[in-house]
N, C-alpha and C positions, 0 to 999 in steps of 0.2 A: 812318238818314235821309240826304238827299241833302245834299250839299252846297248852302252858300246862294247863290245867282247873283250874279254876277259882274258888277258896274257896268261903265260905259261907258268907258273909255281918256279919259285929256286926251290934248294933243299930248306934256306932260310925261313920263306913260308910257309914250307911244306909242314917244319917241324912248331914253326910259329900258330898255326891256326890247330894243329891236329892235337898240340902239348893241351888244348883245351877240355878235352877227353877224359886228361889226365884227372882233372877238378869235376867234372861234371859225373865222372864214376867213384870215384871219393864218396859220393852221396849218393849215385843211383846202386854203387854194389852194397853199400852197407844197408842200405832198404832192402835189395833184393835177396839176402842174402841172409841175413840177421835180423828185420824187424818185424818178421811173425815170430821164430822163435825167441826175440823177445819179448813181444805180448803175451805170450801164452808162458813161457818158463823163465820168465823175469817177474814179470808184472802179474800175473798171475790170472788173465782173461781167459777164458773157453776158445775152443778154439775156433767154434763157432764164434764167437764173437770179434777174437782176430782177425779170420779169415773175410767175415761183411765189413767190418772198418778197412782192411786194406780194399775190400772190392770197390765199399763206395767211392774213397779216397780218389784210387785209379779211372776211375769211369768219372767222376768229376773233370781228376785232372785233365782228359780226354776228352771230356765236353770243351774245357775251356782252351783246349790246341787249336782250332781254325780259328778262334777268334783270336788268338793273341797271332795268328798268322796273318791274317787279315789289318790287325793293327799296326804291325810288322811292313806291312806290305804298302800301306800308307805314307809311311812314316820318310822325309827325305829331311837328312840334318849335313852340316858341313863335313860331318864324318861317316857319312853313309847312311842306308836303312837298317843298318842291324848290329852295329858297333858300339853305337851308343847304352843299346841296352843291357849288353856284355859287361862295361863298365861300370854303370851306375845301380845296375840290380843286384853284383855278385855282395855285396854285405847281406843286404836282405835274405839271401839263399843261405848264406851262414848263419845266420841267426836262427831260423826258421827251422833250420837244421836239428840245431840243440836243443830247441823246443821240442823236437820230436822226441828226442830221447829221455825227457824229465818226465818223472813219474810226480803227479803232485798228491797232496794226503787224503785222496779222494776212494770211496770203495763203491763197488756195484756201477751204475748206472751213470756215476757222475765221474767216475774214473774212464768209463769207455768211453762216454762222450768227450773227455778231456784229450784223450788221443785220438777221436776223431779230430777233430777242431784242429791238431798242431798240425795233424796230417794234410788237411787239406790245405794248413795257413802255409807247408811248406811246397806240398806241389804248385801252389799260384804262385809261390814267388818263382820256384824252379823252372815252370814254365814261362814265365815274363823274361831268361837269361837265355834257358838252350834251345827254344825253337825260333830267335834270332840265328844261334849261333850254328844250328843243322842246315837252316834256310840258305846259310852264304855259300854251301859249297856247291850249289849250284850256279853262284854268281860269280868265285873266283877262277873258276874257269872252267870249260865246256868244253873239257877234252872227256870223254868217256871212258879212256886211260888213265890218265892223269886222276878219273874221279875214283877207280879203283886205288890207286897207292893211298890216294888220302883216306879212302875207307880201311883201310890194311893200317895207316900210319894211325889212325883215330883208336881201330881198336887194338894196335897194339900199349897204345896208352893207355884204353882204356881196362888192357889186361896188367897193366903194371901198379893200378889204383887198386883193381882188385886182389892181385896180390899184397898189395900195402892192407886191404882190408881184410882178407883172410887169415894174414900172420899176426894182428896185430891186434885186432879186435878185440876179443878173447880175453889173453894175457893183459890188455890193458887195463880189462875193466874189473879184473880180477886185482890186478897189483894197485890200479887209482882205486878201485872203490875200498880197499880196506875190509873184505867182507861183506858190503853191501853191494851187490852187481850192480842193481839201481844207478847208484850214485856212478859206480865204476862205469857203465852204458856214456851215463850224460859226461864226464871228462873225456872219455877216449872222443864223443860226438866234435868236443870242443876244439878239441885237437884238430879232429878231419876238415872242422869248417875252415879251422884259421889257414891250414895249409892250403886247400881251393881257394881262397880267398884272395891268397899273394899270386897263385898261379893262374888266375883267369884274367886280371888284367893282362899278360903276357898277348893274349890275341889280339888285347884290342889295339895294342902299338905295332906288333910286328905285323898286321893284317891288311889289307888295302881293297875295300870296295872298287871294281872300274865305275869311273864316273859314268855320271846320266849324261846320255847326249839325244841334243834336239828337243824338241817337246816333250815335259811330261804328261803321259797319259792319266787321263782324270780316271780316281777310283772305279773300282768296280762295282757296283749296284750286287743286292743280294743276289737276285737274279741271275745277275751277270756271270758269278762265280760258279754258279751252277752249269749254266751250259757252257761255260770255260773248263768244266771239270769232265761230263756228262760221258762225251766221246772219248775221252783218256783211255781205252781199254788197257793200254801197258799200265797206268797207276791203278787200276780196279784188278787185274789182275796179281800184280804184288801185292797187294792189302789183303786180299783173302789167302795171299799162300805165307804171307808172317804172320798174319793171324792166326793160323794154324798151326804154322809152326812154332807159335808160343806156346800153346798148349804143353807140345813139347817140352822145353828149354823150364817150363815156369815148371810141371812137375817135379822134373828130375831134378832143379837147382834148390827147392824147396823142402825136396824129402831128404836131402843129402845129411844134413846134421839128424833129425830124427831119426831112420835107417842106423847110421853107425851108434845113437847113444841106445836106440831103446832094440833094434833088431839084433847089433854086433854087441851091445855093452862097451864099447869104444867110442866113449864122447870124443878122447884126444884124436882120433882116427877120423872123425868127418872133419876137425879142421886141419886138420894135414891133407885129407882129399882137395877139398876147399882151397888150400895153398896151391896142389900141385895142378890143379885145375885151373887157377888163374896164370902159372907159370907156364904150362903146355902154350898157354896163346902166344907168347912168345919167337916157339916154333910152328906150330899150326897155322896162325893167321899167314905168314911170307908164304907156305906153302899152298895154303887156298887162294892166296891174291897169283900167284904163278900158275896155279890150274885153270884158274877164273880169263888167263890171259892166253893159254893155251888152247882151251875148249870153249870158252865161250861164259858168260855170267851163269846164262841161262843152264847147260850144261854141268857147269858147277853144281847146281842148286839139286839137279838131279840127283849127281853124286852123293851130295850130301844127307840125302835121303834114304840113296839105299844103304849107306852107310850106317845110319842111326838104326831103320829096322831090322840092318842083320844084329846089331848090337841087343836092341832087347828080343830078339827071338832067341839068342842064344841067354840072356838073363832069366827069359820063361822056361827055357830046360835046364837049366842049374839049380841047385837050391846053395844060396852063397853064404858061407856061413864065416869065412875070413877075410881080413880087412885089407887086407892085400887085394886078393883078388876084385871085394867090393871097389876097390881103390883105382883097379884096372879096368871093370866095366864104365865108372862113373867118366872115368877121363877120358874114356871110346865114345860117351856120348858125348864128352864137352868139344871135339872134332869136329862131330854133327851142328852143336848150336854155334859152334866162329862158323863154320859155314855157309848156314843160314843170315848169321846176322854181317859178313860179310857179303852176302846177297844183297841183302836188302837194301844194307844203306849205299853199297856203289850202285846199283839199278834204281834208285830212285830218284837220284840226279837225274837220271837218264829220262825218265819220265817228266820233265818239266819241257823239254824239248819238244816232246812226243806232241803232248797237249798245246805247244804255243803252234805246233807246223799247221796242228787239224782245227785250232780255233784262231789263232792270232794275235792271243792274248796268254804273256808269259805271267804266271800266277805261284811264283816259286816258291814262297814263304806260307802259301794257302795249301799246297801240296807238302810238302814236309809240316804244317800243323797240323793236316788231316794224316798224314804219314803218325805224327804222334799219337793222334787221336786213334786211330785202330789198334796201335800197337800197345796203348797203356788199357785200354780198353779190355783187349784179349789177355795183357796182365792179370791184370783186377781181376777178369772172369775166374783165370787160372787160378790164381792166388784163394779167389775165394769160393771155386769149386773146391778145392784141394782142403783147405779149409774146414768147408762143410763137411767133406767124407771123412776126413779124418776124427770129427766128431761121430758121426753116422757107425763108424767101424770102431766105436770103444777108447777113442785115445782118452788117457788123463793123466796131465803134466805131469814129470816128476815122480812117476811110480811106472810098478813092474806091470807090462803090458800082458795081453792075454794071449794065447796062440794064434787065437783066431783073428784079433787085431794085428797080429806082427804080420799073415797070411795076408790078410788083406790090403797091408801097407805097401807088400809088395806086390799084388795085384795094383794098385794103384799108379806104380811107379811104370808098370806095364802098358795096361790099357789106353789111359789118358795119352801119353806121348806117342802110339803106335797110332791111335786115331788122329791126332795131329799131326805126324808126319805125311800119313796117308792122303790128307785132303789138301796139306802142303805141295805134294807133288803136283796132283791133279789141277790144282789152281793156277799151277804154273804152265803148263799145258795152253792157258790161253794166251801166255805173254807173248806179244808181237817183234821186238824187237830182237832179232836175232841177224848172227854174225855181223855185218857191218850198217847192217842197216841203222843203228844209231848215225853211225859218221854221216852218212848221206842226208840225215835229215838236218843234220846240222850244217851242213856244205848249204841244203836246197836255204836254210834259214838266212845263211849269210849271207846268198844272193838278193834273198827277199830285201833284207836290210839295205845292202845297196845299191837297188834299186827306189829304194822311199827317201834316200838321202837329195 
């Protein structure tokens, strides 16, 4: 039998399950944000070699998302499917943490495998905590309104980690390491783990799974899972249009420090962008979550598209040479990725529905870890095309670049995201769910239910 539906959120829970964002970007902004540039201008790696450590890392971590969803999806304890894991994994996500950011007395070959190794020891833990904790918001409630505030209240949190990590980073590791960044990197790490550490148990008290009612259904077979997936066109549809849209988001968020130290000569100017980029979401996100409820999810996402490529057509006829203005382009596209990424994660809830109306089998935890799995995937690729070209077009850490390298870096920051936006659209194009039709399949589902009672 199906699970029992899932009451309506107070603000209590709202802010109880969503504060979890807060801890779980703590670690996903300071990777995404700071740990190519410090493999390459800390630690002193190629950036080629940066750039394949972070891809392998990501595309591991993304292999290992269906199956810890699947395991997820198993799992039935006195406190739920997916609480327990929240609880008892977040030490290991801090540790694992810090591990990432220690450099040990290792050169060449045995040093880059060194931070392969912490990188992947830290996405399996990271993975084992938040695709529990992405899986629940499909289960605490099935309001496809409701699932928009949560996505709005998640990333507002999760734009206030990033600001903690933007302003903070930096100056930390500068004033803890004494001169040695190194050292400075693994305290400030210390720091961020211990704070997520106190604030993720917060979900798992304030959160409440609806109980399993009637029989529970026996797992799913491999098999099983596949034609429970197959027919989902709304989930196959979203994955190809955030996968593109990474492209996007991974570019732009990645060249942002390189751009202001080595285009502008303004290292202090990309993390003042950096700050004010995570502060915009603050106002950005309420106002995407209010367009998103006005016109439509789907609508939105449109938006958000033409938005981003009027933004670099007008940075291809510019040539930007102050840090103001650079500082204005970069925050017109950080508009663009809350939009997107407020897309994504409210229509994917949506999608668990989709797939239980046309198969019969709710598979929610198997959908947001295949949800992870494409999205860390298209990361990693980003991360480690960007990577690549930036080796390919002359970068070398810590010295004065060449013209044709600074040309290209900005060709880079162009092309990549405008090709990404582009097949973003289009992939959306197939999404099925539109205006109300979510509600209705949730209405047709609840009669199913009681009718099998």
């Amino acid at each position: 039998m199906a699970d029992s539906v899932a009451p309506r959120l107070g603000v209590k829970g709202l802010l109880g399950f969503t504060v979890g964002d807060f801890a779980f970007n703590l670690y996903w902004q300071s990777i995404s944000l700071f740990l190519l540039f410090f493999y390459t201008d800390v630690v002193g790696l190629s950036a080629a070699v940066a750039g394949l450590i972070y891809m392998i890392a990501s595309i591991f971590d993304a292999a290992i998302d269906p199956i810890m969803g699947a395991i997820a999806d198993r799992t039935r304890t006195r406190w739920g499917r997916y609480r327990p894991y929240i609880l008892f994994g977040t030490p290991f996500v801090g540790i694992a943490f810090v591990l990432l950011y220690y450099q040990p007395p290792f050169t060449g070959t045995g040093l880059a495998a060194w931070m392969l190794a912490t990188h992947i020891l830290f996405r399996i833990a990271y993975t084992v905590v938040s695709i529990p904790y992405t899986s629940m918001t499909a289960r605490i409630t099935s309001s496809s309104a409701e699932r928009g505030t949560i996505a709005g209240g998640r990333i507002i949190f999760a734009t206030l980690a990033g600001i903690v990590i933007a302003v903070s980073t930096q100056p930390l590791a500068a004033k803890l390491g004494g001169g040695n960044l190194s050292h400075g990197f693994l305290l400030a790490a210390a720091i961020f783990a211990v704070l997520a550490t106190l604030v993720l148990p917060i979900v798992f008290f304030t959160t409440r799974e609806p109980e399993e009612s009637g029989e529970i259904e026996p797992p799913l077979l491999a098999g099983d899972y596949w034609r429970a997936l197959r027919d989902n066109r709304a989930l196959w549809s979203i994955l190809l249009a955030i996968c593109a849209g990474v492209v996007c988001s991974t570019a732009i968020g990645k060249s942002i420090l390189y751009y202001f130290k080595y285009y502008l000569a303004d290292e202090a100017g990309g993390r003042t962008t950096l700050t004010l980029a995570a502060v915009s979401g603050l106002v950005v996100v309420p106002i995407w979550v209010a367009i998103s409820r006005a016109i439509g999810k789907r609508n939105a996402w449109f938006a958000a598209i033409v938005w981003g490529l009027a933004g670099l057509a007008w940075f291809a006829c510019n040539d930007v040479r102050t840090s103001a203005v650079a500082t204005g382009f970069f925050l017109w596209m950080q508009v663009t990725g809350l939009g997107l990424a407020l897309g994504f994660w409210s229509m994917l809830p949506d999608t668990v529905e989709f797939g239980e109306w046309r198969t019969g089998r709710r598979t929610e935890s198997l959908i947001f870890g295949l949800g992870q799995f494409f999205l860390k995937v298209a990361l990693g690729l980003g991360a480690g095309l960007f990577g690549w070209l930036l080796d390919r077009i002359g970068y070398h850490a810590n010295a004065a670049q060449t013209p044709e390298t600074l040309a290209n870096m900005k060709l880079l920051i162009i092309v990549l995201p405008s090709i990404g936006l582009a097949l973003a659209g289009l992939a959306m194009l197939l999404y099925p769910l539109h205006g109300r039709r979510h509600d209705e399949i949730v209405e047709e589902l609840a009669a199913r239910r009681g009718q099998d009672r």
